[in-house]
C-alpha positions as CSV (number, residue, x, y, z in Angstrom):
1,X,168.8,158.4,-25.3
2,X,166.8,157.4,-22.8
3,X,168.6,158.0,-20.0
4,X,168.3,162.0,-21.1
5,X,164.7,161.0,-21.1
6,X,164.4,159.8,-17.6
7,X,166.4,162.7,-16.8
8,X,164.4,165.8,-18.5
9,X,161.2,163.8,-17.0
10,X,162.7,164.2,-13.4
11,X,163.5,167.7,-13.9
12,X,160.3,168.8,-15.3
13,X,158.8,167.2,-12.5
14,X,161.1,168.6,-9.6
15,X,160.5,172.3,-11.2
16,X,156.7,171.7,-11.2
17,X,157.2,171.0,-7.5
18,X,159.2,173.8,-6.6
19,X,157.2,176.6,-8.8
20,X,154.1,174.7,-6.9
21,X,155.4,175.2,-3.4
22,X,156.9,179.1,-4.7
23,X,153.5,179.8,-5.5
24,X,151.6,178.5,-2.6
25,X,154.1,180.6,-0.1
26,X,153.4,183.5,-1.8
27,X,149.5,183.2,-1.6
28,X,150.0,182.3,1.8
29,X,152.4,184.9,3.0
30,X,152.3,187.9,0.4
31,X,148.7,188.0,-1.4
32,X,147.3,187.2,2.0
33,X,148.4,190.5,3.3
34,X,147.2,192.9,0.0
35,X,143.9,190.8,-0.4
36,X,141.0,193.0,-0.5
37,X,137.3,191.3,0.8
38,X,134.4,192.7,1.9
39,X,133.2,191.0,5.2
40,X,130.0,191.1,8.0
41,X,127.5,193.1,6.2
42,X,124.4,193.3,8.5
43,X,120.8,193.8,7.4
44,X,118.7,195.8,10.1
45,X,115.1,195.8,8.9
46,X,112.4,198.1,10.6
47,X,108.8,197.0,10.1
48,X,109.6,194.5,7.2
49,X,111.1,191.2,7.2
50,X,114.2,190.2,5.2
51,X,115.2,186.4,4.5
52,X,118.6,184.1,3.1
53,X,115.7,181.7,0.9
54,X,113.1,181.7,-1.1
55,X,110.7,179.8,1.0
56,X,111.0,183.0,3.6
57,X,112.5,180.5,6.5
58,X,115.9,181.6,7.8
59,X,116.0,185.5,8.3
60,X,118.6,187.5,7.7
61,X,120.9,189.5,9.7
62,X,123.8,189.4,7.8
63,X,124.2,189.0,4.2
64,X,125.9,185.7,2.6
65,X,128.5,187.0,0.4
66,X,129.9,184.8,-2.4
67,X,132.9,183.0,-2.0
68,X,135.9,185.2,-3.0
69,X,139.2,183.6,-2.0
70,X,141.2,186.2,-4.2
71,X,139.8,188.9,-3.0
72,X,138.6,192.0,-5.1
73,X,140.1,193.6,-8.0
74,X,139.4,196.4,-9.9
75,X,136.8,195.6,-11.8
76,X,138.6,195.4,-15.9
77,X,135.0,195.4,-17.7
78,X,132.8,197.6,-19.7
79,X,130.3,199.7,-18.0
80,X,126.7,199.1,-18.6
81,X,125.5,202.9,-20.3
82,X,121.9,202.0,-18.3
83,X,123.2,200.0,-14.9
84,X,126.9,201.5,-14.8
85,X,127.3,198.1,-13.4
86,X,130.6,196.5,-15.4
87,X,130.1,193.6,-17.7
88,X,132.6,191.8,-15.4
89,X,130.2,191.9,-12.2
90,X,127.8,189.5,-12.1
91,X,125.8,186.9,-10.2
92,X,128.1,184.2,-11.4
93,X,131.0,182.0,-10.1
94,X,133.5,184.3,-12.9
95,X,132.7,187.7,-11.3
96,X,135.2,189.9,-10.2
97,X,133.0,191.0,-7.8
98,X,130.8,189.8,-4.7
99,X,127.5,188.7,-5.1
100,X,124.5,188.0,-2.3
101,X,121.1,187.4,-2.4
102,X,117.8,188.2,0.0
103,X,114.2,187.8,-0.1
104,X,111.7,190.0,0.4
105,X,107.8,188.4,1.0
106,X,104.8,189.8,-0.9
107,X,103.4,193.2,0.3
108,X,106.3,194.9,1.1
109,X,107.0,198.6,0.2
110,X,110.6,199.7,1.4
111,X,114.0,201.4,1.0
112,X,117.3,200.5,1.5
113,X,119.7,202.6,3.0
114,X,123.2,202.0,3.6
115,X,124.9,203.2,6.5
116,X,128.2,202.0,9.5
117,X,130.7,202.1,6.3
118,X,134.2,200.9,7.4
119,X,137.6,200.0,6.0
120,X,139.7,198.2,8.4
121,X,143.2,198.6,6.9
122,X,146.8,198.6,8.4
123,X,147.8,201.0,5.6
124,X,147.0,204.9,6.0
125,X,143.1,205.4,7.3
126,X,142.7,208.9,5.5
127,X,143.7,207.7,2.5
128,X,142.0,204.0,2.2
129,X,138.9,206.3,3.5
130,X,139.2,208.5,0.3
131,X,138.6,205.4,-1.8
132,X,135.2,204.6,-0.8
133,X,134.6,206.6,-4.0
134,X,135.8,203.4,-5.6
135,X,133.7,201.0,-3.9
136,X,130.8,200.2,-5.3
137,X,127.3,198.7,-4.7
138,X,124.5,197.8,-6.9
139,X,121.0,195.9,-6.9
140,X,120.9,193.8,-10.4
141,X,117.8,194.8,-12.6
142,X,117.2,197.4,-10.6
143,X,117.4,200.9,-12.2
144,X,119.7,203.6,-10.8
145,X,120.7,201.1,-8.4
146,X,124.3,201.8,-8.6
147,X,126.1,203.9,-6.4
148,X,129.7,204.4,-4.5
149,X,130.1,204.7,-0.6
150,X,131.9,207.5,-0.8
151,X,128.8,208.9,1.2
152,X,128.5,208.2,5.2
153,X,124.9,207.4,4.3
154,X,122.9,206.9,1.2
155,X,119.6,206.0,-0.2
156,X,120.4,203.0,-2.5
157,X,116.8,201.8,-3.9
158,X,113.3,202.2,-2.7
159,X,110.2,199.6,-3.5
160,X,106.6,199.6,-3.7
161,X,103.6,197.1,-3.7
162,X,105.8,194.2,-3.8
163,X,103.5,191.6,-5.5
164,X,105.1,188.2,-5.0
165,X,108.3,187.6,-3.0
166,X,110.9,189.6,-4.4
167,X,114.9,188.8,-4.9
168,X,117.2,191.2,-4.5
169,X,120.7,190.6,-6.0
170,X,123.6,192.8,-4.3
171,X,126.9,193.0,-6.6
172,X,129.9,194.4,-4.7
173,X,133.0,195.7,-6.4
174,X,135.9,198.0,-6.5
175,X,136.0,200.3,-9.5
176,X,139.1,200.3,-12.0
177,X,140.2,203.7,-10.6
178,X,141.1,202.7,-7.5
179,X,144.7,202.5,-6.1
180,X,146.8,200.6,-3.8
181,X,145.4,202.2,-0.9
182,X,143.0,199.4,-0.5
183,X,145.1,196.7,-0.2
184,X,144.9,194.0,2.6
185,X,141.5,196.3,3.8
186,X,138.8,194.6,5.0
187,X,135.1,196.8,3.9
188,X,132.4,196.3,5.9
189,X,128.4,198.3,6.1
190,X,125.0,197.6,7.0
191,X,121.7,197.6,4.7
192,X,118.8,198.7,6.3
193,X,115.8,197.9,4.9
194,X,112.8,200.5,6.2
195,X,109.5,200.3,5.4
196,X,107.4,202.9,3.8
């Protein structure tokens, strides 16, 4: 009796191993290669200052995205009727999205416009171009904030007599209508921030 045991222990623990070391090729090799991640957004500001912290130290010239080590996915959650952001995108660890904040000091009135859109892919260009439609960006709390980049070049938000400093939360995702087209692309944009 014991020795069948000893025996289903071993087993158990020489299939954990192998399904462990499966598993780990296949991130490594396969996912690796369909992953999609948005990358190297740069903020250009014109006659307003843009910052990575709240005590307005370290500028910014390229947003710090949120760690995503599975890339995106279409996003699976319910639309927001007021944000049309889904419930599933959010400033936490659990999105399926990316996230980023900036910092904006006191007396500011700007826009943002976003601009330089680019899908690096080693799949068909005119196609994975025809999916911008499905990538979305969005400015959390901020009303009609939410838009695709199926445009070249769009007007996401615009500001006014900024009181205090002001935090600006960026939520990046791919929409759940998007197709295989994007896979293993890397998206990339700038944010310009202008003021008015």
């Amino acid at each position: 009796m014991k020795k069948k045991s000893v025996a289903a222990t071993i087993v158990v623990i020489l299939s954990t191993i192998v399904f462990a070391v499966i598993g780990a090729c296949f991130t490594a090799f396969v996912y690796g290669k369909t992953k999609i991640e948005v990358e190297n957004i740069k903020v250009n500001a014109t006659g307003i200052e843009v910052f990575n912290d709240k005590d307005l130290k370290e500028k910014c010239e390229k947003i710090k995205l949120s760690d995503m080590k599975l890339g995106l996915k279409p996003a699976t959650g319910e639309l927001d009727k007021e944000t049309m952001i889904p419930s599933t995108i959010t400033d936490e660890g659990t999105s399926e999205g990316y996230y980023a904040k900036v910092y904006i000091p006191a007396g500011s009135s700007f826009k943002i416009v976003v601009n330089n859109i680019n899908i690096e892919t080693t799949k068909n260009k005119i196609e994975a171009e025809e999916q911008r439609k499905n990538i979305f960006i969005a400015i959390k709390d901020v009303k009609n904030a939410s838009k695709s980049l199926k445009e070249d070049e769009f007007e996401l938000a615009n500001f006014s007599n900024i009181t205090e400093t002001y935090e600006l939360t960026f939520l990046i995702w791919i929409g759940s209508l998007s197709g295989e087209e994007l896979a293993g692309s890397k998206i990339s944009f700038d944010l310009n921030f202008i003021k008015t």
